[in-house]
N, CA, C and O atoms as CSV, one atom per row, in Angstrom:
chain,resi,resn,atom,element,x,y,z
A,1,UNK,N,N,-1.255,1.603,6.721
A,1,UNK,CA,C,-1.661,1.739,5.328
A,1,UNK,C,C,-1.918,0.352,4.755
A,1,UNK,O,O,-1.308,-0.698,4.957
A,2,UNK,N,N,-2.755,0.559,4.147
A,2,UNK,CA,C,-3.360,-1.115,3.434
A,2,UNK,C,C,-2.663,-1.273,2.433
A,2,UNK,O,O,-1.993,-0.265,2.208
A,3,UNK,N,N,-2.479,-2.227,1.588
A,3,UNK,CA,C,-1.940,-2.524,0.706
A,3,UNK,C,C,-2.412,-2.312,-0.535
A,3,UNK,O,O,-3.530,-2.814,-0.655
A,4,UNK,N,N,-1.987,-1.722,-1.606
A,4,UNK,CA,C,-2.607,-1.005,-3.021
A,4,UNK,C,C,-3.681,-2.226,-3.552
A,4,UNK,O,O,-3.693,-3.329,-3.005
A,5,UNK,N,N,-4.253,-2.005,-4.275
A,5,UNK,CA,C,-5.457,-2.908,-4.713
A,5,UNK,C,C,-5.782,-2.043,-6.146
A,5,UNK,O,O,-6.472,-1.037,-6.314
A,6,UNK,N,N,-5.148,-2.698,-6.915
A,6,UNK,CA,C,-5.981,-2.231,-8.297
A,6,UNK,C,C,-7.936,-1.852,-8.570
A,6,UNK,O,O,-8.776,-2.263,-7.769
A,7,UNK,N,N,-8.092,-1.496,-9.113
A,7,UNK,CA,C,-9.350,-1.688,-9.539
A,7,UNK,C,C,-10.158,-2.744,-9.899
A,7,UNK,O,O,-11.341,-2.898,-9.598
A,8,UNK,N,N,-9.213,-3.710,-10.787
A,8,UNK,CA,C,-9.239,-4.757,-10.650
A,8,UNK,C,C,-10.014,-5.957,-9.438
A,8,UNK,O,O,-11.069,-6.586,-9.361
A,9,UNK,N,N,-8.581,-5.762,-8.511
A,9,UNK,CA,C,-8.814,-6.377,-7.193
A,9,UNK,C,C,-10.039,-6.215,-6.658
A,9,UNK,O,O,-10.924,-6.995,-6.306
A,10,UNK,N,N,-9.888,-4.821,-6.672
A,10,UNK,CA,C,-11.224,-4.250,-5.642
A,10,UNK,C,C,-12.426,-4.451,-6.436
A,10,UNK,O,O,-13.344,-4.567,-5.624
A,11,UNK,N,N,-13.041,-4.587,-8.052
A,11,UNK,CA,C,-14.264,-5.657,-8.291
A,11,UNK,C,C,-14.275,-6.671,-8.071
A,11,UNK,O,O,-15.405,-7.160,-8.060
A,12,UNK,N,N,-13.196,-7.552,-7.787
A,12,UNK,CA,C,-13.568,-9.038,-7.974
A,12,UNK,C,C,-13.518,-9.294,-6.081
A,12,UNK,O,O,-14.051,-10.327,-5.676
A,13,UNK,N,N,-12.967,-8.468,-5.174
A,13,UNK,CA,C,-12.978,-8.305,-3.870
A,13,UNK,C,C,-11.827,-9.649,-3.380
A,13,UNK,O,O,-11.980,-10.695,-2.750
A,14,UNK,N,N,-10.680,-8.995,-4.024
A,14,UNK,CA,C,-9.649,-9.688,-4.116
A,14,UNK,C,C,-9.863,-11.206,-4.828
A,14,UNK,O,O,-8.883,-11.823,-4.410
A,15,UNK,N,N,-10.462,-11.924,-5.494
A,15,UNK,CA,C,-10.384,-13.130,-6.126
A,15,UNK,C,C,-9.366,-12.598,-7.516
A,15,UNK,O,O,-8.823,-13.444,-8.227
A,16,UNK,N,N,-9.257,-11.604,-7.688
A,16,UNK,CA,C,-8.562,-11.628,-9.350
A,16,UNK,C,C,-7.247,-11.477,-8.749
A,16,UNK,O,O,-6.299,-11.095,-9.434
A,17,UNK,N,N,-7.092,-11.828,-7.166
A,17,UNK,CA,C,-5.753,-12.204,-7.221
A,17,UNK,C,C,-4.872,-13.602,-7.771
A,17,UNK,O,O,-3.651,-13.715,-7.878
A,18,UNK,N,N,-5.622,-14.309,-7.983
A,18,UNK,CA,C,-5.204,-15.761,-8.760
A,18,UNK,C,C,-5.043,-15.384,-10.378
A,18,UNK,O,O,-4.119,-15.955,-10.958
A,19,UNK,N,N,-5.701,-14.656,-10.990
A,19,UNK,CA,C,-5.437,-14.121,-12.269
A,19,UNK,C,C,-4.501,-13.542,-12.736
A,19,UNK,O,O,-3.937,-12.667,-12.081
A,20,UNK,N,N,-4.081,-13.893,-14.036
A,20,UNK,CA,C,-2.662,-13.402,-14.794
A,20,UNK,C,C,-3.304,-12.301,-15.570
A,20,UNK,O,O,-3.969,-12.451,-16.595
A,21,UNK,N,N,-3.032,-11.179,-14.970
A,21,UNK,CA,C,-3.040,-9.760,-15.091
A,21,UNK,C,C,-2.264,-8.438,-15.177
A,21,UNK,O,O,-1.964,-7.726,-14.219
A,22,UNK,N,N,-2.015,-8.243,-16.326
A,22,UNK,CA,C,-0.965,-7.357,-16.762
A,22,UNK,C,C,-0.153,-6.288,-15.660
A,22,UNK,O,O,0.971,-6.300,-15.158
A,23,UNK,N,N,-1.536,-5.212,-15.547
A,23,UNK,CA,C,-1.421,-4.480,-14.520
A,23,UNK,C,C,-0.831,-5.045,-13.333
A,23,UNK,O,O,0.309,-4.820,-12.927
A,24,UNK,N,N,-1.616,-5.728,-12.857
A,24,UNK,CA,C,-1.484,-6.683,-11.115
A,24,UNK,C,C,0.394,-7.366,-11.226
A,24,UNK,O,O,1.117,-7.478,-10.236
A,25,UNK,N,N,0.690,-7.620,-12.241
A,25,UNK,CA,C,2.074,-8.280,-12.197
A,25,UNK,C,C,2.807,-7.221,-11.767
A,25,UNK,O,O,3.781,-7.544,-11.088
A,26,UNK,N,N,2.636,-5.980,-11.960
A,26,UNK,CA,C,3.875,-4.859,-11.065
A,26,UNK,C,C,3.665,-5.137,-9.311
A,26,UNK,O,O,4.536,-4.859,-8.488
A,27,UNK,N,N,2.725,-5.560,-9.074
A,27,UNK,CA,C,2.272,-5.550,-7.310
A,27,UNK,C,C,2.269,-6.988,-6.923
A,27,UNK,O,O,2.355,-7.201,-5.713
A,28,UNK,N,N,2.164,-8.276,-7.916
A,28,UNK,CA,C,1.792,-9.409,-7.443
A,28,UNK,C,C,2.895,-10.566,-7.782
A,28,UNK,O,O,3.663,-11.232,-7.087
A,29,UNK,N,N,2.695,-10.514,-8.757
A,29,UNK,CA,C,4.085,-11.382,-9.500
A,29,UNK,C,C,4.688,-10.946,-11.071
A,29,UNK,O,O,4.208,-11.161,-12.184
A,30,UNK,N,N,4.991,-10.777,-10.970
A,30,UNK,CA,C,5.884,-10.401,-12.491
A,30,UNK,C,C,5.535,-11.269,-13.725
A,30,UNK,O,O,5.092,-10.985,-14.837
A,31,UNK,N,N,5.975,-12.687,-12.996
A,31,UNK,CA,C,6.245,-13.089,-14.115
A,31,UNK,C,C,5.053,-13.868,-15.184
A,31,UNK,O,O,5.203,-14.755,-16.025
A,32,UNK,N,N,3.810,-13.092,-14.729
A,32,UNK,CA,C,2.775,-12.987,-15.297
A,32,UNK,C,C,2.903,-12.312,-16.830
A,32,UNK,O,O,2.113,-12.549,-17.744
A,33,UNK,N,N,4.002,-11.471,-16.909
A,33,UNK,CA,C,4.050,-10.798,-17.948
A,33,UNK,C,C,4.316,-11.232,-19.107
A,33,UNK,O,O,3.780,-10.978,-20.186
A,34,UNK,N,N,5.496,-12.157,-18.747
A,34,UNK,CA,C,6.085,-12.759,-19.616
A,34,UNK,C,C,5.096,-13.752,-21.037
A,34,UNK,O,O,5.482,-14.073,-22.160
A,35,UNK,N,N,3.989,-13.949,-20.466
A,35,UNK,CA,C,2.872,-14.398,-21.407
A,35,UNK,C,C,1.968,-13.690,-21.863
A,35,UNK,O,O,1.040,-14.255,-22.442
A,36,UNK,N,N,1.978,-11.950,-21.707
A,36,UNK,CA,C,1.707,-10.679,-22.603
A,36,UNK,C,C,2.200,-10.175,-23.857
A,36,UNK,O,O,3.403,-9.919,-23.798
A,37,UNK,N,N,1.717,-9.972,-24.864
A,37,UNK,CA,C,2.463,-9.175,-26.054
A,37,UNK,C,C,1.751,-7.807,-25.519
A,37,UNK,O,O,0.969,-7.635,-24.585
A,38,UNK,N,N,2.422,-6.729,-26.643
A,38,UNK,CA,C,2.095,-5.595,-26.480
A,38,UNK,C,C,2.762,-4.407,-25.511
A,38,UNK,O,O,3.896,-4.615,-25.080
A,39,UNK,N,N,2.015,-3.054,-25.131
A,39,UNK,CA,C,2.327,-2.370,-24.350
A,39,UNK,C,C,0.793,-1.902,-23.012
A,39,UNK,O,O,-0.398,-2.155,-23.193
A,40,UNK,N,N,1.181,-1.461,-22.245
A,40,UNK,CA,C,-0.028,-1.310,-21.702
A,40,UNK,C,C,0.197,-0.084,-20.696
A,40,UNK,O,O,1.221,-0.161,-20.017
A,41,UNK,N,N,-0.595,1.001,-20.514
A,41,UNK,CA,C,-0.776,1.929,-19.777
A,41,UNK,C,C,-1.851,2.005,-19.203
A,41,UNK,O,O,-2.870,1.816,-19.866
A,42,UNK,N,N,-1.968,2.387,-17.407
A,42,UNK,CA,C,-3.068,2.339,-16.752
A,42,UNK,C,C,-2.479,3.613,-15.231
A,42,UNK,O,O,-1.450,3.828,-14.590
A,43,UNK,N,N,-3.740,4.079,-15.283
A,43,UNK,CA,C,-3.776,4.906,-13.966
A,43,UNK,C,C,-4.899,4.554,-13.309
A,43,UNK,O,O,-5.915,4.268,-13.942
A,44,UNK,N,N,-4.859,4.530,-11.914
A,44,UNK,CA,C,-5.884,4.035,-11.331
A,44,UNK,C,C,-6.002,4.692,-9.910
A,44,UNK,O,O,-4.948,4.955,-9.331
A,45,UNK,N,N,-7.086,4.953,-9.357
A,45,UNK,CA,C,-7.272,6.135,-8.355
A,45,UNK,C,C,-8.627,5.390,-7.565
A,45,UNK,O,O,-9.451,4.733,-8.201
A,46,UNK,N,N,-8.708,5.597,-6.141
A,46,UNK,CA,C,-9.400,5.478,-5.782
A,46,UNK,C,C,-9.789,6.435,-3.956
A,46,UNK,O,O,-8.878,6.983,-3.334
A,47,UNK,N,N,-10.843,6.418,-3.590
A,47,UNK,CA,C,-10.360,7.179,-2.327
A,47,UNK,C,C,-11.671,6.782,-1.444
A,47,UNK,O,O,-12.800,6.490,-1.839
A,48,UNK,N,N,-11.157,6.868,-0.128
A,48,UNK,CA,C,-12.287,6.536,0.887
A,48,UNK,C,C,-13.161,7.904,1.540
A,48,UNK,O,O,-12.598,8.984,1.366
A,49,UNK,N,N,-13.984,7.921,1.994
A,49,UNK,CA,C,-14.713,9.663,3.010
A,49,UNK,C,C,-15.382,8.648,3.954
A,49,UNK,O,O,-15.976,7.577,3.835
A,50,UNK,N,N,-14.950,9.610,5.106
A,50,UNK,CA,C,-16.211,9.158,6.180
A,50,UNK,C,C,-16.538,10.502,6.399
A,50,UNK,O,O,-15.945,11.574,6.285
A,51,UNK,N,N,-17.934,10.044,6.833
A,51,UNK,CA,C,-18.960,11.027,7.837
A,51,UNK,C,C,-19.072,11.357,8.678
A,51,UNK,O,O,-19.776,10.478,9.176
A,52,UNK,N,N,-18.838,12.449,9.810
A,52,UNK,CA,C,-19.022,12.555,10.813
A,52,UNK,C,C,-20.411,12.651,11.268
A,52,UNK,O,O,-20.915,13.745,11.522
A,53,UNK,N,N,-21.083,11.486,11.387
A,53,UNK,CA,C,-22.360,11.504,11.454
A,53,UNK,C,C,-22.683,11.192,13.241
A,53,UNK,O,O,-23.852,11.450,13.525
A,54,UNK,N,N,-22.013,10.797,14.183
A,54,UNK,CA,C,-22.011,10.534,15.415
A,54,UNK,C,C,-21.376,11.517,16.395
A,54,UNK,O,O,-20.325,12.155,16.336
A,55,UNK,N,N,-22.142,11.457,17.126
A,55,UNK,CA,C,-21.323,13.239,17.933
A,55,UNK,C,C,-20.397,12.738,18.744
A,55,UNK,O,O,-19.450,13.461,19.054
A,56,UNK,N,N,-20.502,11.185,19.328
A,56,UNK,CA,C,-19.088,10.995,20.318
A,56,UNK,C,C,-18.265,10.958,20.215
A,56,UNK,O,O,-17.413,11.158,21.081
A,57,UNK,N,N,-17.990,10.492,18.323
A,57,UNK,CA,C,-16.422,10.765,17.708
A,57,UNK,C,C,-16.025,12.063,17.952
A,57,UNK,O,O,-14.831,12.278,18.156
A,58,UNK,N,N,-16.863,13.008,17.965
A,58,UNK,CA,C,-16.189,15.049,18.398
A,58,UNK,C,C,-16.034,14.483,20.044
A,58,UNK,O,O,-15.258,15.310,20.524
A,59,UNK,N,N,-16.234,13.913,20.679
A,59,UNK,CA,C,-15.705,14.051,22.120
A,59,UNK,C,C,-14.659,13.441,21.987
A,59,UNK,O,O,-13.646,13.814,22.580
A,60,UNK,N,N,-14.666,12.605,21.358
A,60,UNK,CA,C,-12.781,11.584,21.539
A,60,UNK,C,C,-11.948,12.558,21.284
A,60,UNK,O,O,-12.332,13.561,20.681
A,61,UNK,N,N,-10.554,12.391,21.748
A,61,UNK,CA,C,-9.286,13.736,21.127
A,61,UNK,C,C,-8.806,12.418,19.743
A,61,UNK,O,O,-7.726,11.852,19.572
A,62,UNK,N,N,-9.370,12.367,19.405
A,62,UNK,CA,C,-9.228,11.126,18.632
A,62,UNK,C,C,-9.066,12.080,16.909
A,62,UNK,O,O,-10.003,12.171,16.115
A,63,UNK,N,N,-8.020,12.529,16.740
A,63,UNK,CA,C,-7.988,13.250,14.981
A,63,UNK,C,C,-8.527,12.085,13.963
A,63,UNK,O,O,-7.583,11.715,13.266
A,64,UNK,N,N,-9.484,11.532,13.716
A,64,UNK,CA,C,-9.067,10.880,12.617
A,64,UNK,C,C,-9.520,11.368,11.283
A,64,UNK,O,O,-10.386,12.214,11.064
A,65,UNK,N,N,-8.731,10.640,10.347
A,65,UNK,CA,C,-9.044,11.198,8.794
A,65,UNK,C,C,-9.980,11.053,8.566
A,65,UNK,O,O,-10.573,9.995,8.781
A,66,UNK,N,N,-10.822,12.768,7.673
A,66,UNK,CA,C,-12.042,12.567,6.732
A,66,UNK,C,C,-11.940,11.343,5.342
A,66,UNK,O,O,-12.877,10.689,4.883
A,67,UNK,N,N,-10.472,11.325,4.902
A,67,UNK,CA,C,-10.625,11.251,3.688
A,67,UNK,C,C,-9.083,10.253,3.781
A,67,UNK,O,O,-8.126,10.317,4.554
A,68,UNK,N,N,-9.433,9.231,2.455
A,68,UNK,CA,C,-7.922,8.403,1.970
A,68,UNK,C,C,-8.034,8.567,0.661
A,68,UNK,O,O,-9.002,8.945,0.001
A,69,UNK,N,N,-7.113,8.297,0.382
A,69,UNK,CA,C,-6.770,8.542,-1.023
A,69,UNK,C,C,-5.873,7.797,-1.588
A,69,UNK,O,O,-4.778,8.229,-1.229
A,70,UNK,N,N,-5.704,6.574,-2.540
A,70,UNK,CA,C,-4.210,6.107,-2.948
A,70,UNK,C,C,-4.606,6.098,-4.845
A,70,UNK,O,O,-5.714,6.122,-5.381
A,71,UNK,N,N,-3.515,6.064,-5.348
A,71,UNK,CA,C,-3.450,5.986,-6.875
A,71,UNK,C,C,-2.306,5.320,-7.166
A,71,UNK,O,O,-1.589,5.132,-6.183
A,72,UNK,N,N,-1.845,4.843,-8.348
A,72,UNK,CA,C,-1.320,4.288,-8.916
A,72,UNK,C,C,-1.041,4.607,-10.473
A,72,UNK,O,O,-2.057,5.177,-10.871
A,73,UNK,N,N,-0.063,4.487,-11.588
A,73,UNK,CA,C,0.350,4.782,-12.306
A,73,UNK,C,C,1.273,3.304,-13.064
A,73,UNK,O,O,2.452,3.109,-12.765
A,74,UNK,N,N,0.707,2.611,-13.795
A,74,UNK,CA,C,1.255,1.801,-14.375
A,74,UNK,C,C,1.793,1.431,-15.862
A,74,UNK,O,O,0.892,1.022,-16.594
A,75,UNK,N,N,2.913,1.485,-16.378
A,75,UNK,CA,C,3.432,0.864,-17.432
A,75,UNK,C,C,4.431,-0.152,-17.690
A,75,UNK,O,O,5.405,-0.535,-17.042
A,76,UNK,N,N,3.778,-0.596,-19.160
A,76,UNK,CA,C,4.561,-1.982,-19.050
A,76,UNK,C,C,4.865,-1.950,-20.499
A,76,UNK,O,O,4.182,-1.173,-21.167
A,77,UNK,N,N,5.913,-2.768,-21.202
A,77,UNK,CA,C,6.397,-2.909,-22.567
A,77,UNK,C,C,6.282,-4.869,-22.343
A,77,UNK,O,O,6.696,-5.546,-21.402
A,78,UNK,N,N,5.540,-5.322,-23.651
A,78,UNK,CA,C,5.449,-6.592,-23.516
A,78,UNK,C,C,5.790,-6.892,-24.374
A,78,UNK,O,O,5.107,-7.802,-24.843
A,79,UNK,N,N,7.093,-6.424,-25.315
A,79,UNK,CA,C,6.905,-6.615,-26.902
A,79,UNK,C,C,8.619,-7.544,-27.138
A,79,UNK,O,O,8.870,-8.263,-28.105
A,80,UNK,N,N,9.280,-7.344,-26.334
A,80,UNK,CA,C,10.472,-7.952,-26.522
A,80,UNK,C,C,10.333,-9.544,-25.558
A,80,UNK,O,O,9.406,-10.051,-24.927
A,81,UNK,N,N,11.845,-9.987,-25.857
A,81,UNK,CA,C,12.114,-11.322,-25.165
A,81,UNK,C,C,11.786,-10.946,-23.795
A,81,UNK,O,O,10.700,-11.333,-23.362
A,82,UNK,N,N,12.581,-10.225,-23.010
A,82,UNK,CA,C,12.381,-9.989,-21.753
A,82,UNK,C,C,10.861,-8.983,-21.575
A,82,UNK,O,O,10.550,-8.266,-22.526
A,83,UNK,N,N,10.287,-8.994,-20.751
A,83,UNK,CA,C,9.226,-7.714,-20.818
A,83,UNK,C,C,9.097,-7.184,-19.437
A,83,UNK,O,O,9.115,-8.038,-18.550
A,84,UNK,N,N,8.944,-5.682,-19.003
A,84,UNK,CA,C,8.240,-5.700,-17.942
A,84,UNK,C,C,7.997,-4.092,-17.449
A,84,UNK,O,O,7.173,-3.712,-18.281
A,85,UNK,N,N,8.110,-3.605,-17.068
A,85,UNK,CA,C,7.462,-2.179,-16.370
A,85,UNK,C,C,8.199,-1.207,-15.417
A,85,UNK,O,O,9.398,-1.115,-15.152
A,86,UNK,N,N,7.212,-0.566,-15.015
A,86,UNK,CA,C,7.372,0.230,-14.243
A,86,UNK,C,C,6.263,0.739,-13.107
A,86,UNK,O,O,5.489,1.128,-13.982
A,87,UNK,N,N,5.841,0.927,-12.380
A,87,UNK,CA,C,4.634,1.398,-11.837
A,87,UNK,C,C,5.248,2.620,-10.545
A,87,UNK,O,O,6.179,2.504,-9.748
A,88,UNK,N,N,4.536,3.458,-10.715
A,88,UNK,CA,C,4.423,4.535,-9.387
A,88,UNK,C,C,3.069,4.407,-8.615
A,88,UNK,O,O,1.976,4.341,-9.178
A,89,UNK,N,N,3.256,4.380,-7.313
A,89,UNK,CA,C,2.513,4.254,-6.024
A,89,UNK,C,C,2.412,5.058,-5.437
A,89,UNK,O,O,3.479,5.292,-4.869
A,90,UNK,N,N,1.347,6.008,-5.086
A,90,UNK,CA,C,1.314,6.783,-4.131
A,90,UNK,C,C,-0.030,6.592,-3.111
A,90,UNK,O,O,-1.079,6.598,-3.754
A,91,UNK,N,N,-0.188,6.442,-1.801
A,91,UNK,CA,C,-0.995,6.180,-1.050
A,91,UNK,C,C,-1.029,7.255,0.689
A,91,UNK,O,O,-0.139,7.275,1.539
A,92,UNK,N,N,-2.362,8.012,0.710
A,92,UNK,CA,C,-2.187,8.931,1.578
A,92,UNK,C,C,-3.796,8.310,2.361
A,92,UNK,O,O,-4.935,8.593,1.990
A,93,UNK,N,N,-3.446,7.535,3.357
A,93,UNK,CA,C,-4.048,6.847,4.290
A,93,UNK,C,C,-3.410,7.448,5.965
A,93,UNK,O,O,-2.361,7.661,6.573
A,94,UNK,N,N,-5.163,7.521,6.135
A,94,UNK,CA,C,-4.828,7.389,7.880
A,94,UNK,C,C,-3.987,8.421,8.275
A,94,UNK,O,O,-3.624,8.284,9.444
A,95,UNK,N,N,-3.673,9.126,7.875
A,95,UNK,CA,C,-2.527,10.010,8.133
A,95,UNK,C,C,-0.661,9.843,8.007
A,95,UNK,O,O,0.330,10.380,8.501
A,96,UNK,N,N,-0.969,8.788,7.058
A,96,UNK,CA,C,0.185,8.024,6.802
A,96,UNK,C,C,0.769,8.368,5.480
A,96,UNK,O,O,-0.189,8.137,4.742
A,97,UNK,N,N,1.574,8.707,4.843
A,97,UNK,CA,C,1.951,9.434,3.156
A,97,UNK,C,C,3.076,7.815,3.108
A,97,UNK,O,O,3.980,7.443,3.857
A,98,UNK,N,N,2.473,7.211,1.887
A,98,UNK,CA,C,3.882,6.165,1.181
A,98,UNK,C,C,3.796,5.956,-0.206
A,98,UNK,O,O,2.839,5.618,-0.903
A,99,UNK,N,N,4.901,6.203,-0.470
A,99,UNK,CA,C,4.838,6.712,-2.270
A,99,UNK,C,C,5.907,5.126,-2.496
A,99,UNK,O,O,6.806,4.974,-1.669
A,100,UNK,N,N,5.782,4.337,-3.308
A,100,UNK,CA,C,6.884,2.983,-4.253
A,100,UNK,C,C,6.581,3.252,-5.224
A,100,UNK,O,O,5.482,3.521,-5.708
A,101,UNK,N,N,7.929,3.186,-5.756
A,101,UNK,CA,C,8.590,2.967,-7.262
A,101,UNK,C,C,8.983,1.282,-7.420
A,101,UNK,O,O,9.816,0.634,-6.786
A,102,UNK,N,N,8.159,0.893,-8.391
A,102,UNK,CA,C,8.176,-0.589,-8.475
A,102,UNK,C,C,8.489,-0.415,-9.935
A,102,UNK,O,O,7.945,0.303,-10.774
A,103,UNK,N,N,10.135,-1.769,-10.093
A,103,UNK,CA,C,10.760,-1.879,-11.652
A,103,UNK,C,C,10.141,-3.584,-11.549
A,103,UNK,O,O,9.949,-4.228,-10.518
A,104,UNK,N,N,9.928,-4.012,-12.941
A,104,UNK,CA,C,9.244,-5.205,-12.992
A,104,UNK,C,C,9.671,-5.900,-13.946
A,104,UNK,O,O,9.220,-5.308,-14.926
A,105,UNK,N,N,10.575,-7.268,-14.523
A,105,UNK,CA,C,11.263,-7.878,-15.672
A,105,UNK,C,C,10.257,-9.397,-15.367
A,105,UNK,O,O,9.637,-9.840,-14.400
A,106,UNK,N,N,10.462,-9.747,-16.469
A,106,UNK,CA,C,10.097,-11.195,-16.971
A,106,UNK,C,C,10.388,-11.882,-17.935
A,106,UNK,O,O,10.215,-11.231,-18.965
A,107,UNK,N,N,10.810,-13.058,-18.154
A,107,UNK,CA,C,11.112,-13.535,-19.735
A,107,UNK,C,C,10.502,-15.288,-19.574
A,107,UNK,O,O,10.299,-16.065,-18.640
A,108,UNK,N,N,10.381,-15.314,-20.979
A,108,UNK,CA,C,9.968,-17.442,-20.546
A,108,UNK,C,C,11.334,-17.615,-20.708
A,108,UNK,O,O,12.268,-17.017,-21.243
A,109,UNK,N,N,11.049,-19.146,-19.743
A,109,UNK,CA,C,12.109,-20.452,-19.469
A,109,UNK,C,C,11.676,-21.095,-20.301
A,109,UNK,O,O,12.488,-21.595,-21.078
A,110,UNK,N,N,10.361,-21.340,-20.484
A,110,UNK,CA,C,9.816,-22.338,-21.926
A,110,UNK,C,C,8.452,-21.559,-22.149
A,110,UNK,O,O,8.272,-20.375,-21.866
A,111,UNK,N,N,7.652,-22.306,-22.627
A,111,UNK,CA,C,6.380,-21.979,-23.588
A,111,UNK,C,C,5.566,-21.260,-22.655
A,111,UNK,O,O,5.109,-20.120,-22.738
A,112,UNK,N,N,5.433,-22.371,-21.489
A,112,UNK,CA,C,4.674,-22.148,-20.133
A,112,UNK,C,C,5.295,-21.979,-18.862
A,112,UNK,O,O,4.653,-22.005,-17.812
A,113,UNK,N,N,6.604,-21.797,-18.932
A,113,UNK,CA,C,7.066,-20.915,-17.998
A,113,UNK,C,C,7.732,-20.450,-17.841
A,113,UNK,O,O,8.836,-20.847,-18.213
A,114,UNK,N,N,7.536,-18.833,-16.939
A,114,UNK,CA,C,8.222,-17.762,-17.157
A,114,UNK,C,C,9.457,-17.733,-15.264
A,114,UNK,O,O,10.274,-16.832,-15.074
C-alpha cells in the first residue's frame, strides 16, 4: 500500500510536500499547525481503475485488482494555545485493507517556532 497523499500532494506531484499545510500536518508534520488560527474540515477521496485491455493478463493466474480506493477524513481545531486534530485513514489497495487513526498536537516555543 502506498502512502496516503492528499489532494493536495497529488496536484503539486508531491512538491507541496515542503509546504505548511493544514491538512498535510496530520500525515507530515504537526507542527505546521501551530502557525494556523481557526478550525478546518476536509474529506478527501481518491481511487485508481485499470483496464483489462491485454488478453495475457487473463492467462497469468495472476488476481490482480480492478480498482483502489483510499480516503481520508480530516479535522483540526487551531483556535487555542495548543492546536491540533484528528484525521481517519482508510486505504483499500492491491488487495490490501489499512485503516489509521492519526491524533495531532502543536503549540509555539516562540513566534517562529513551534
Amino acid at each position: 500500500i502506498r502512502e496516503f497523499q492528499t489532494t493536495r500532494l497529488n496536484s503539486t506531484a508531491g512538491a507541496g510536500i515542503a509546504s505548511v499545510l493544514s491538512t498535510e500536518a496530520a500525515i507530515l508534520n504537526p507542527a505546521s499547525n501551530a502557525f494556523f488560527s481557526g478550525s478546518s474540515f476536509s474529506y478527501q477521496s481518491y481511487s485508481t481503475s485499470l483496464r483489462h485491455e491485454n488478453n495475457q493478463r487473463d492467462a497469468t493466474d495472476d488476481d490482480f485488482p480492478s480498482r483502489n480506493r483510499s480516503q481520508g477524513i480530516f479535522i483540526s481545531d487551531q483556535d487555542g494555545p495548543v492546536k491540533g486534530g484528528i484525521a481517519y485513514i482508510k486505504q483499500d489497495e492491491n488487495d490490501y485493507l489499512r485503516e489509521q487513526v492519526i491524533s495531532h498536537i502543536a503549540g509555539n516555543i516562540s513566534e517562529a517556532t513551534a
